[in-house]
N, C-alpha and C positions, 0 to 999 in steps of 0.2 A: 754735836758738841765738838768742840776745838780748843785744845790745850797749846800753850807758847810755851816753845823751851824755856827751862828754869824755873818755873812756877810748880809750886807744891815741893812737898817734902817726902824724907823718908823716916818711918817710925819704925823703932827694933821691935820687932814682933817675938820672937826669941834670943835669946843669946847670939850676938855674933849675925842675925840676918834682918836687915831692913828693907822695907819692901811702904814703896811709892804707889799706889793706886793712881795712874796718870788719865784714861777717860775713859769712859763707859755708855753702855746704850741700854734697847730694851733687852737685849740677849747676850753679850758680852763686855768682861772689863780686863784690862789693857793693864799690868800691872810694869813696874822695875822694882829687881830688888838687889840687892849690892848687898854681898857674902864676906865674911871674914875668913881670912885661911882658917881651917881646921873647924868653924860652925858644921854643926851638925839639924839638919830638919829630920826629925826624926820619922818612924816609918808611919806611916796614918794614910787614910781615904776618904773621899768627898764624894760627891753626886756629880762633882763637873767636870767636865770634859776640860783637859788642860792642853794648850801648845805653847811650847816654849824655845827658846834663842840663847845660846850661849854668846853673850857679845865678849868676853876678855874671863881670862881666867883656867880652870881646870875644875871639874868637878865627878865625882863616884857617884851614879845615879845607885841606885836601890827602889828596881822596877816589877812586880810580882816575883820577887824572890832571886833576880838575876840584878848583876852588876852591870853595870855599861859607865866605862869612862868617858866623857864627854867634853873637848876640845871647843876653842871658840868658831862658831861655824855650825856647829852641828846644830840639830832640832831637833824637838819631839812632840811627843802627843799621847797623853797617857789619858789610855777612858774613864767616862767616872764609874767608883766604883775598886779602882786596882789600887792597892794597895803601895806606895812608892816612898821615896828618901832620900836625904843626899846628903854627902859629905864636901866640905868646898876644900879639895888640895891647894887649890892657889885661893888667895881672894878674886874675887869671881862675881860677873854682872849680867844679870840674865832678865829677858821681856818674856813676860809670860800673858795669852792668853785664855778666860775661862769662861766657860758658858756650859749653864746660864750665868749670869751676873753673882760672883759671888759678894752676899751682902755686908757679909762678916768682914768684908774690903771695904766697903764704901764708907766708913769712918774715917778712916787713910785717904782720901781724896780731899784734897784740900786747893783751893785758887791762891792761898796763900805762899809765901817764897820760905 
């Protein structure tokens, strides 16, 4: 699968965070999600394995119980299973991806602009 910049959208999944499902395969998807200053994801856990990008922004992770503030540049990787959060200090743009394929994303994938 091959996505062209621009194409698809983002839908507010909660208050303040929108989140782009951009492509996907049989074992991972490839998300953007674009944060409002002060959005809150609050604290919850999944079965998938996450790695993510801070591309602009500032964000308070909330990771098994510990803070980590996170700059653009940094990364992560949180196992499924733990427990995490975040708070966006700045408004803030981050690629995230999960595996396996979360489904509960594939509604958010759209070819559409």
């Amino acid at each position: 699968m091959f996505k062209k910049s621009g194409s698809g959208k983002h839908t507010e999944l909660i208050k303040g965070v929108h989140l782009k499902a951009m492509v996907y395969g049989n074992q991972t998807i490839l998300t953007e999600v674009k944060i409002e200053k002060g959005a809150l994801i609050p604290p919850h856990k999944h079965p998938h394995e996450q790695t993510g990008y801070l591309v602009s922004g500032q964000m308070d992770f909330l990771v098994d119980g510990a803070h980590i503030l996170a700059n653009p540049g940094d990364s992560w990787n949180i196992a499924g299973g733990v427990e995490h959060g975040a708070t966006a200090i700045e408004a803030s743009v981050v690629v995230e991806v999960f595996s396996p394929v979360r489904e509960d994303y594939l509604p958010y994938y759209s070819e559409d602009e």
